[in-house]
C-alpha positions as CSV (number, residue, x, y, z in Angstrom):
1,X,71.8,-42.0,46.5
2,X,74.1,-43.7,49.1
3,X,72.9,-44.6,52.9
4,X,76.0,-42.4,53.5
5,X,75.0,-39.4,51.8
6,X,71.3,-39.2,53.0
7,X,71.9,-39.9,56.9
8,X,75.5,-38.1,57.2
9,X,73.9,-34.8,56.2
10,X,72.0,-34.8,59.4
11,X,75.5,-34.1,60.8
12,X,76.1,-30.9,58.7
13,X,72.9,-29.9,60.9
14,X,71.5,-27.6,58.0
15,X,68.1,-26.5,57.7
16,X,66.0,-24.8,55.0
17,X,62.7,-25.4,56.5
18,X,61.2,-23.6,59.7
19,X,60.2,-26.8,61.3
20,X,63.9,-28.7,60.9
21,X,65.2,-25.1,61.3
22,X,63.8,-24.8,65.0
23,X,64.5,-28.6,65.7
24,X,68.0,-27.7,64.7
25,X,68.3,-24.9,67.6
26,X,67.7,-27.6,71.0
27,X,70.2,-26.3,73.5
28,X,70.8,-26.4,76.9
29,X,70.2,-23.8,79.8
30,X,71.7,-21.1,81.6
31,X,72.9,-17.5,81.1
32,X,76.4,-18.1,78.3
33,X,76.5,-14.8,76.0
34,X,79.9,-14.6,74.0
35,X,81.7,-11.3,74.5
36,X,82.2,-9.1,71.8
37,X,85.3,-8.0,70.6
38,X,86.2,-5.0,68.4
39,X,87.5,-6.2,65.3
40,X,87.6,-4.5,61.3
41,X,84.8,-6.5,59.6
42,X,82.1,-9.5,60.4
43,X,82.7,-11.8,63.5
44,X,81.7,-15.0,65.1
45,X,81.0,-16.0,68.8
46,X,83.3,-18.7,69.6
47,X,85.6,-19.8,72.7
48,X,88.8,-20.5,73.2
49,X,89.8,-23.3,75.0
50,X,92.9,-24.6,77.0
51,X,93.8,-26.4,80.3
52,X,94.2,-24.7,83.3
53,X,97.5,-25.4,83.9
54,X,99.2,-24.7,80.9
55,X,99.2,-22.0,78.6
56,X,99.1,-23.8,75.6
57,X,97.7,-25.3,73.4
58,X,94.4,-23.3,72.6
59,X,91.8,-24.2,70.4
60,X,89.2,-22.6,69.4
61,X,85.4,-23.8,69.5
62,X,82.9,-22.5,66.7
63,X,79.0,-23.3,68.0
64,X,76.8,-22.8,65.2
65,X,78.8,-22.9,62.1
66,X,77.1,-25.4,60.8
67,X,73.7,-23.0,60.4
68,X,73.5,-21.4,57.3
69,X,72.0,-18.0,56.3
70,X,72.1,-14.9,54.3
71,X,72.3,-12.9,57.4
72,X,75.6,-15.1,58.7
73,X,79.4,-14.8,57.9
74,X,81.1,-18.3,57.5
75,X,84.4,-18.4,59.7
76,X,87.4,-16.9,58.0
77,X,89.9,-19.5,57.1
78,X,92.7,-17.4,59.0
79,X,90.9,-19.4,62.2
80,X,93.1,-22.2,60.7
81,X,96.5,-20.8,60.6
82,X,99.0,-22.3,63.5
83,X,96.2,-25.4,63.9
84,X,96.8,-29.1,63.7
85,X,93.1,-31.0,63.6
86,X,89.4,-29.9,62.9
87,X,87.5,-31.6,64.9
88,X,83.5,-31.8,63.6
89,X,80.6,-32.8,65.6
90,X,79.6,-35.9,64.1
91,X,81.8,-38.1,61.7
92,X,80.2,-41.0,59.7
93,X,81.8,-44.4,60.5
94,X,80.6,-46.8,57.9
95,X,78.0,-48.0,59.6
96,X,74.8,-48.7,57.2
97,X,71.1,-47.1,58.2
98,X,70.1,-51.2,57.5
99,X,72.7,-52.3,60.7
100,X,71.4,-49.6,62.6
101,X,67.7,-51.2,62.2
102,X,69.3,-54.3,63.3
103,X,70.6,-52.6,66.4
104,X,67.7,-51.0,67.4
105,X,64.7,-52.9,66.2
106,X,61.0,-51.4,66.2
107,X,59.1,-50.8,69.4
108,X,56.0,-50.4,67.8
109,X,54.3,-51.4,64.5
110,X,54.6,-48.3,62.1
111,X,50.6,-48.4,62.0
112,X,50.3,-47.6,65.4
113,X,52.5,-44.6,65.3
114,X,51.0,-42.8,62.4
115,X,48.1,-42.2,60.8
116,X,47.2,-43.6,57.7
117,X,48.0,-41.4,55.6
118,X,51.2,-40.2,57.2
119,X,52.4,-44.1,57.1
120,X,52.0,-44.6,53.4
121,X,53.6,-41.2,53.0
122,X,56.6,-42.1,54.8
123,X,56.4,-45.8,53.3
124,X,56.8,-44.3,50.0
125,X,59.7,-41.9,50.9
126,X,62.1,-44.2,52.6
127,X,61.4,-46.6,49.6
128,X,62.0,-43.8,46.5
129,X,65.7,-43.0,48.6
130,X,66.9,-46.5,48.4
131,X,68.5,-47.0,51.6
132,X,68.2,-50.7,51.9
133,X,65.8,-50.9,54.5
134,X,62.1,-50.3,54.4
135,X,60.4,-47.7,56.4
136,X,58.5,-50.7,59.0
137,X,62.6,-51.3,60.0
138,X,62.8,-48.1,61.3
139,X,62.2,-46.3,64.6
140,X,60.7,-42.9,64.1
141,X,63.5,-41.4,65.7
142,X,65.5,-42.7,62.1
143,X,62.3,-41.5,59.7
144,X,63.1,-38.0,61.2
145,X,66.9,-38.3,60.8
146,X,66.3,-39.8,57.2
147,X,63.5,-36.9,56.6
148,X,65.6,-34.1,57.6
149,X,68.8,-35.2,55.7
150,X,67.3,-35.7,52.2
151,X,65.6,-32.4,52.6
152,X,69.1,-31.1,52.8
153,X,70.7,-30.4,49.4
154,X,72.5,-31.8,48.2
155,X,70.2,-34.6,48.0
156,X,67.4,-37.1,46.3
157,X,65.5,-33.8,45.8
158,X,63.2,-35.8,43.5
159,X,61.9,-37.9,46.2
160,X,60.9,-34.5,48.1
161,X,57.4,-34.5,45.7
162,X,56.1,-37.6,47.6
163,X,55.8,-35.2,51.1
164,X,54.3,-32.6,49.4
165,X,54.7,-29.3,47.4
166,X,56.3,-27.3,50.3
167,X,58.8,-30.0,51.2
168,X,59.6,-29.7,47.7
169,X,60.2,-26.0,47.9
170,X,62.3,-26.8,51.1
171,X,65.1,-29.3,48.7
172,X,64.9,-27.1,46.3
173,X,65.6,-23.6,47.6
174,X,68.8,-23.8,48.0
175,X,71.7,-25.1,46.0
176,X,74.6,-27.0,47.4
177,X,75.6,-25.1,50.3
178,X,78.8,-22.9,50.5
179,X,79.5,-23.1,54.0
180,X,79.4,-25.8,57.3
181,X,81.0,-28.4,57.7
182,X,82.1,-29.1,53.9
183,X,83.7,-25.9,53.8
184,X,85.3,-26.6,56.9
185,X,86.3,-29.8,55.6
186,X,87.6,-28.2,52.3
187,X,89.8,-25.4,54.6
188,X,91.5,-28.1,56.9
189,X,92.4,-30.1,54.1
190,X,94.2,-26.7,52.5
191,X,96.2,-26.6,55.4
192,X,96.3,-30.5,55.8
193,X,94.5,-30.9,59.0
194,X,93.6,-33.3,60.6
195,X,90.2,-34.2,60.5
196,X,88.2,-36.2,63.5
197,X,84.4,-36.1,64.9
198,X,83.5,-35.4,68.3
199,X,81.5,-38.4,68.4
200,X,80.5,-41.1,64.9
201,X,77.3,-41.7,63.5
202,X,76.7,-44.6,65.4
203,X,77.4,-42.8,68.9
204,X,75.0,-40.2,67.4
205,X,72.0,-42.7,66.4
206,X,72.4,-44.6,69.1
207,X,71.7,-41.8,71.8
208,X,68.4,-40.7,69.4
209,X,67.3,-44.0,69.1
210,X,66.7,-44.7,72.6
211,X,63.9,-41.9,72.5
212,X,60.6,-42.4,73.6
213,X,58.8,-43.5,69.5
214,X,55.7,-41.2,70.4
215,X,57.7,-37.5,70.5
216,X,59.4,-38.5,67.3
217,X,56.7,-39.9,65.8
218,X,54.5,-36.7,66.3
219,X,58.0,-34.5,65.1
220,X,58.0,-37.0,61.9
221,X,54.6,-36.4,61.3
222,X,55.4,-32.5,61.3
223,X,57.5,-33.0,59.0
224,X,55.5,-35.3,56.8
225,X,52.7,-32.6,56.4
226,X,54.6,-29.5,56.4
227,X,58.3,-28.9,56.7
228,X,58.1,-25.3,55.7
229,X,55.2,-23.5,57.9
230,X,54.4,-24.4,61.2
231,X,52.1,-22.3,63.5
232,X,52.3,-19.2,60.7
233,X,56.0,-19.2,61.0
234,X,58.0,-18.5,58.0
235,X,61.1,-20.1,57.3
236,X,63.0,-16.9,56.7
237,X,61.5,-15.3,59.9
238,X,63.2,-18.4,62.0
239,X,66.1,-18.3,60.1
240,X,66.7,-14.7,60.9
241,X,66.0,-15.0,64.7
242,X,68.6,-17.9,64.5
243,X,71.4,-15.7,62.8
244,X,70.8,-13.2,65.2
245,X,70.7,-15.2,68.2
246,X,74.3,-17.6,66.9
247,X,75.7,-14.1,65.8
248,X,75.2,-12.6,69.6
249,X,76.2,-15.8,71.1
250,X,73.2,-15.8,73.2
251,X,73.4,-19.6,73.0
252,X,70.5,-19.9,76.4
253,X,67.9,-18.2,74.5
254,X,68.8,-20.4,70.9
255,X,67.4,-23.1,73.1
256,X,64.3,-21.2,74.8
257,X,62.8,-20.3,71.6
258,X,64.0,-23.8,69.5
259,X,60.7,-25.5,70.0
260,X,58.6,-22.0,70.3
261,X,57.1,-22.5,66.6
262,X,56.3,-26.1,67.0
263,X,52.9,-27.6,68.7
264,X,55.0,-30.2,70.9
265,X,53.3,-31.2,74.8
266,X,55.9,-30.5,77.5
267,X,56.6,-34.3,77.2
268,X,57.5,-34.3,73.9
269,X,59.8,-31.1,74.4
270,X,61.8,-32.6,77.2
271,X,62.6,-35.9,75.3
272,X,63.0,-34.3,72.4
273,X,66.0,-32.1,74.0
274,X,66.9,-34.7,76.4
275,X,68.0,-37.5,73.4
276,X,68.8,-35.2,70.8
277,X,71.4,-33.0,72.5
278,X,71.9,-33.7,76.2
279,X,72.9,-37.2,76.5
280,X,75.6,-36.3,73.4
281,X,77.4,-33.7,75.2
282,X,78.8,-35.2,77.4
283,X,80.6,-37.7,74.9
284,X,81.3,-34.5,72.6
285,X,82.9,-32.7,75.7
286,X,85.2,-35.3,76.7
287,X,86.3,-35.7,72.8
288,X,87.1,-32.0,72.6
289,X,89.0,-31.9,76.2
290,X,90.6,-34.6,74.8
291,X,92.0,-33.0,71.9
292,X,92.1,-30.0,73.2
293,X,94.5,-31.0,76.0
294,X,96.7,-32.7,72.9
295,X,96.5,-30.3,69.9
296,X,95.7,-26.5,68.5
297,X,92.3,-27.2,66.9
298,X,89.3,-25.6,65.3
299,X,86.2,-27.3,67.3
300,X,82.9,-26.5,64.9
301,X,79.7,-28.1,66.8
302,X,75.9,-27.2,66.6
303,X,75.1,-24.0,68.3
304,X,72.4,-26.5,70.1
305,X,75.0,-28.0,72.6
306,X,76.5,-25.0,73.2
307,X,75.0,-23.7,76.5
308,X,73.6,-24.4,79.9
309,X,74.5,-26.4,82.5
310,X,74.1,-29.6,80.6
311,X,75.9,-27.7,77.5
312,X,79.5,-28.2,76.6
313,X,80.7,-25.3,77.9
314,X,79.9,-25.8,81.2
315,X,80.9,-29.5,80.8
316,X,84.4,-28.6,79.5
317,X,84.8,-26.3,82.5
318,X,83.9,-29.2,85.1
319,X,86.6,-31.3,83.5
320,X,88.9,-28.6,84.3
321,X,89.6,-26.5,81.1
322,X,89.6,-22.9,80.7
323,X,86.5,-21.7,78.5
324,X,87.0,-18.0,77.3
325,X,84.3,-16.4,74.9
326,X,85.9,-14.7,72.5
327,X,84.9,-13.7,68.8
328,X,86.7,-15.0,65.2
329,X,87.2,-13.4,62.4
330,X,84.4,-14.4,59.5
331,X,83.6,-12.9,55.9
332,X,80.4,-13.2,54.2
333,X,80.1,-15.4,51.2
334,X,79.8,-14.6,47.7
């Protein structure tokens, strides 16, 4: 398995267990429900968005499309018609996990991070997914990226047995997913889109990477000894608060409850939120008023950076675009 396949997944923001599930919901703050529309069949919360002094063109912004569930409709691929780009949160540029390492060398000895039993774990994990670096190389803000993405089919769901029995029910419960970004991918290429990313991997990894090693150390450690049940919580029971949540748009209280399950100090919380989502949006909102301003686009980002006063939203209004909640057609998958 490719550098490319395991890290880019995080990207796709998909997650099967309750622990990357709720890590997956970090958003910002601030009251941001989208308004429902009456419409013959399922629907998505989205916005539309346009300059304020012109009338056209207007895109169209999907939060939370990359989440996956029984309980939520993928967007229709009418949303397309009339468009000229997708634009997707996070495109990967290349960039090896190795060169990354090189970047942004290790703060702190992996020993010191982990316990002992956690650092052999993760020792023998990065090494069975062959990503040309060792897990020493690595800050633990890139054993949780690497973590998360090869529990994400499709990927090296053989390597899953080294964490343990329930991350091996988490790679394994669900095929290759229908929806997200590849089938957003698949529909803009029907329609021969262009495709661009909000901001690459490297914009991505550098922002996480500059994250205090202690709060993701004790987040890759969660996931190290069990991705699937923390503090009682099922993975279906957070799955279903998600879809609910992303299907009522009520993006504020996604990001209230995203670290509810998980036994993070205040600290840890506020970094955690700070690195993963707020210092991105404001690169992601400038990309999208970019294109926005240029071209008649579907925008699909994480329902995380959605909201608040540090969310997109907010941001895109501040640079001076009209932000209208609206809702999209959507249809339920086979």
């Amino acid at each position: 398995m490719t550098v490319t396949t395991t890290v880019a997944k995080l990207t796709r923001r998909l997650a099967h267990g309750a622990v990357a599930g709720a890590l997956c919901l970090l958003v910002s703050v601030a009251p941001l429900r989208a308004q429902t529309v009456d419409q013959d069949g399922p629907t998505l919360p989205g916005f539309e968005i346009q300059r304020t002094d012109r009338d056209y063109p207007r895109s169209i912004l999907l939060p939370g499309v990359h989440a996956h569930g029984p309980e939520l409709p993928a967007v229709s691929p009418t949303v397309f018609l009339g468009r000229s780009a997708l634009m997707l949160e996070t495109l990967h540029d290349g960039v090896s996990l190795a060169d990354h390492a090189a970047a942004w060398p290790v703060r702190q000895p992996l020993d010191t991070l982990y316990a002992p039993e956690s650092a052999a774990k993760l020792r023998r994990f990065v090494t069975c997914l062959q990503l040309g670096v060792d897990a020493d190389r690595l800050r633990p803000a890139f054993h949780f990226v690497v973590i998360l993405a090869a529990l994400t089919p499709p990927a090296a769901i053989s390597c899953a047995s080294i964490l343990g029995p329930s991350a091996e029910t988490v790679a394994t419960s669900s095929s290759s997913p229908t929806g997200g970004d590849l089938r957003l991918v698949q529909i803009a290429q029907q329609h021969r889109l262009a495709i661009v990313g909000a901001e690459t991997r490297s914009e991505q990894l550098a922002a996480i990477a500059a994250a205090p090693d202690t709060a993701f150390a004790r987040v890759t450690t969660l996931l190290l000894d069990d991705p699937s049940m923390p503090q009682g919580m099922s993975a279906e029971a957070i799955s279903r608060e998600r879809s609910e949540l992303i299907l009522r748009g009520d993006f504020d209280e996604l990001r209230r409850r995203a670290l509810d399950p998980l036994p993070f100090s205040d600290a840890d919380r506020v970094a955690l939120t700070t690195y993963m989502v707020d210092f991105r949006n404001e690169l992601i909102a400038r990309r999208i008023a970019e294109l926005a301003s240029q071209r008649s686009s579907v925008i699909a980002i994480g329902a995380a950076h959605a909201g608040g006063e540090l969310g997109v939203v907010e941001r895109l209004r501040r640079m001076g675009m009209r932000v209208t909640p609206v809702r999209v057609p959507a249809m339920y998958l086979p």
